[in-house]
BAFI-3210 file (N, C-alpha, C; in Angstrom, 3 decimals, decimal comma, padded with zeros to 6 digits):
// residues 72
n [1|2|3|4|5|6|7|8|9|10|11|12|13|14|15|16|17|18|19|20|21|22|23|24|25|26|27|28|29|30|31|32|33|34|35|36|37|38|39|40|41|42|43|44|45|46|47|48|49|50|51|52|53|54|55|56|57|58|59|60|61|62|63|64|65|66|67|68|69|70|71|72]
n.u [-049,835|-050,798|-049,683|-048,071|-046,555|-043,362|-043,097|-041,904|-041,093|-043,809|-044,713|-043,926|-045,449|-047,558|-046,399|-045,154|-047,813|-048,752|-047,119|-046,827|-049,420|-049,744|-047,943|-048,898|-051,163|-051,878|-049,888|-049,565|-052,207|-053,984|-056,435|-059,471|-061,174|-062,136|-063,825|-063,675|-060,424|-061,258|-063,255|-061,466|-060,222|-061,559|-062,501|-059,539|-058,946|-060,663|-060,073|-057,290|-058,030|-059,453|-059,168|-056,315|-053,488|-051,496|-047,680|-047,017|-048,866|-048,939|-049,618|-052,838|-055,575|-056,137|-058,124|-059,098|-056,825|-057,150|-059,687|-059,109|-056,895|-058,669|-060,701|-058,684]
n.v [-069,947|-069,719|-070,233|-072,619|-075,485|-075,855|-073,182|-071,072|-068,095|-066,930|-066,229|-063,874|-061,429|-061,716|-061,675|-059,157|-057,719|-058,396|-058,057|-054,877|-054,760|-055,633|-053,051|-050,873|-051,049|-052,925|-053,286|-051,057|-050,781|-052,204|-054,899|-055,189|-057,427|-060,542|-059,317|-056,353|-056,820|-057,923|-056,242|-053,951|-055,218|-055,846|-052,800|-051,553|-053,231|-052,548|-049,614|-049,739|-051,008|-049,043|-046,405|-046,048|-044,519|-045,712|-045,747|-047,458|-048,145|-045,743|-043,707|-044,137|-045,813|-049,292|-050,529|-048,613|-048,582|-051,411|-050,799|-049,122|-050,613|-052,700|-051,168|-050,716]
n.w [033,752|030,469|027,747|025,464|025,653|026,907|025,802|027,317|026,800|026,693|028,758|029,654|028,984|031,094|032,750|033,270|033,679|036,080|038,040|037,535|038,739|041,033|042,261|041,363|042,876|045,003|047,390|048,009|050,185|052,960|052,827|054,325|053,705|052,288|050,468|050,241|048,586|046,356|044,976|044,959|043,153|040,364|040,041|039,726|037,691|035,838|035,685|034,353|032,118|030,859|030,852|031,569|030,723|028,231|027,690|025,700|024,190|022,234|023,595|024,542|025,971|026,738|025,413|023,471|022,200|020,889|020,005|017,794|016,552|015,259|013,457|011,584]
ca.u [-049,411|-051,727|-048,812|-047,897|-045,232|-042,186|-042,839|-041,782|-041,726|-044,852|-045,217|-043,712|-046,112|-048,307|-045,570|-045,172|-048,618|-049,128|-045,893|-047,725|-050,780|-049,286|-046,891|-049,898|-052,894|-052,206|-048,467|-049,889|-053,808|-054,424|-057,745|-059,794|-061,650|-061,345|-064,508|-062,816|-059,977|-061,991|-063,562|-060,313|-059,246|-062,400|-061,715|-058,317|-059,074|-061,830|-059,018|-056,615|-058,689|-060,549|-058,906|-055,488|-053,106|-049,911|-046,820|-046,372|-049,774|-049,125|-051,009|-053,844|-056,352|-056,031|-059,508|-058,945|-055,716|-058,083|-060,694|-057,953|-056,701|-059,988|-060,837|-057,905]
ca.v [-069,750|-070,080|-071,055|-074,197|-076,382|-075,413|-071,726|-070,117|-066,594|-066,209|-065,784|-062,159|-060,224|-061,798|-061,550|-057,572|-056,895|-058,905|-056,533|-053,443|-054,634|-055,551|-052,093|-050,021|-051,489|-054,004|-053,278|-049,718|-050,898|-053,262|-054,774|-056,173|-058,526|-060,677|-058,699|-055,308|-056,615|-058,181|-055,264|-053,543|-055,746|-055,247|-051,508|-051,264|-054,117|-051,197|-048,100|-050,038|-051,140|-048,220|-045,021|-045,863|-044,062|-046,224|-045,412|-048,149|-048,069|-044,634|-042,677|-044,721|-047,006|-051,221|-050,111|-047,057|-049,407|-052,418|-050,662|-048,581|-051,575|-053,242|-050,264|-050,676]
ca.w [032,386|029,298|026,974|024,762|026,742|026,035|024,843|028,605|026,338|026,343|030,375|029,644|029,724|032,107|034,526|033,563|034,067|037,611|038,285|037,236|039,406|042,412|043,047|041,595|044,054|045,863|047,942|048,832|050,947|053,406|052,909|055,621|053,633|050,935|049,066|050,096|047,821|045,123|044,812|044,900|041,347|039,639|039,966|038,775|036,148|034,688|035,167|033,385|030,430|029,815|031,950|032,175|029,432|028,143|026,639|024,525|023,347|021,334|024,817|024,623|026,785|025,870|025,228|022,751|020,907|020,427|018,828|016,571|015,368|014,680|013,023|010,523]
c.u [-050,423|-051,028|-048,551|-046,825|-044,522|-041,667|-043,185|-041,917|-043,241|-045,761|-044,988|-044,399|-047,179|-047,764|-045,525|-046,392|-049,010|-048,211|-046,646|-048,769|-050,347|-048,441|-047,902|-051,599|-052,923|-051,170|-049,241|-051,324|-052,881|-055,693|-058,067|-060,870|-061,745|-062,425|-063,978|-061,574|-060,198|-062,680|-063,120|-059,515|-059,973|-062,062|-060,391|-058,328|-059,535|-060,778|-058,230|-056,460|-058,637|-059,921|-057,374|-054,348|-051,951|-049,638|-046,778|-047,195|-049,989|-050,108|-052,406|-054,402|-055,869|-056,706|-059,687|-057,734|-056,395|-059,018|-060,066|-057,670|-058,072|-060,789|-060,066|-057,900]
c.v [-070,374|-070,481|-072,327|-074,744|-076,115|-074,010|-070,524|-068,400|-066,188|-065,662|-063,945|-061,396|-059,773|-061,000|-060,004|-057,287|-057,867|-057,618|-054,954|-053,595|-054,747|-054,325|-050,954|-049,616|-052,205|-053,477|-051,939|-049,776|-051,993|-053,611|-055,958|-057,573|-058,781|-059,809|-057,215|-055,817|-057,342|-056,860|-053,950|-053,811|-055,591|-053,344|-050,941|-051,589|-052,888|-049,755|-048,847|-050,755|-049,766|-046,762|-044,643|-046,248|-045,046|-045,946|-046,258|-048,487|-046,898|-043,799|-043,025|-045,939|-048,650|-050,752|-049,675|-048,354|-050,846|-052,065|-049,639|-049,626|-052,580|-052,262|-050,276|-051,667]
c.w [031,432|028,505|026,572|025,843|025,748|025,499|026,560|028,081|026,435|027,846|030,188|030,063|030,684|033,249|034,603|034,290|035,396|038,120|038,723|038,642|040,750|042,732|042,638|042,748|045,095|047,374|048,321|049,810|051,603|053,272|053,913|054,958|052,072|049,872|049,004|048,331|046,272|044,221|044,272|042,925|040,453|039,259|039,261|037,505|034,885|034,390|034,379|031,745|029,938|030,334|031,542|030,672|029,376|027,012|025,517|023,559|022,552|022,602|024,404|025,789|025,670|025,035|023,902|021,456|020,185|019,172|017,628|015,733|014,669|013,328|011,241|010,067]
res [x|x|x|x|x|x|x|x|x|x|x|x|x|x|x|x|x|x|x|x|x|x|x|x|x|x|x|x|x|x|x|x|x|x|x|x|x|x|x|x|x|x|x|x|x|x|x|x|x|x|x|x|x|x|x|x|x|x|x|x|x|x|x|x|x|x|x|x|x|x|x|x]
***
């Protein structure tokens, strides 16, 4: 947790997106070594910046909603 002491809200959405990462990448491979699945998190890390569409971002990348709002 990166949070102040005391301010347990703010684990939220870590904890979603470990969630997300573990039942999208991890829970479906076995990998035989630990750079296989290093390799493995780099990879996803990059689809789910820059690739990987979400709802709650208006159907946009992090990526794509970052530089929207920077933008504005």
């Amino acid at each position: 947790s990166m949070s102040r002491v005391g301010h347990c809200i703010d684990n939220g959405p870590m904890e979603g997106f470990w969630s997300i990462l573990k039942r999208e990448m991890y829970y479906r491979h076995i990998y035989e070594s630990r750079n296989d699945l290093v390799n493995a998190l780099e990879g996803y890390l990059h689809y789910y910046n820059f690739e990987g569409l979400q709802r709650r971002l208006s159907i946009m990348t992090p990526q794509e909603y970052h530089n929207h709002y920077l933008a504005a």
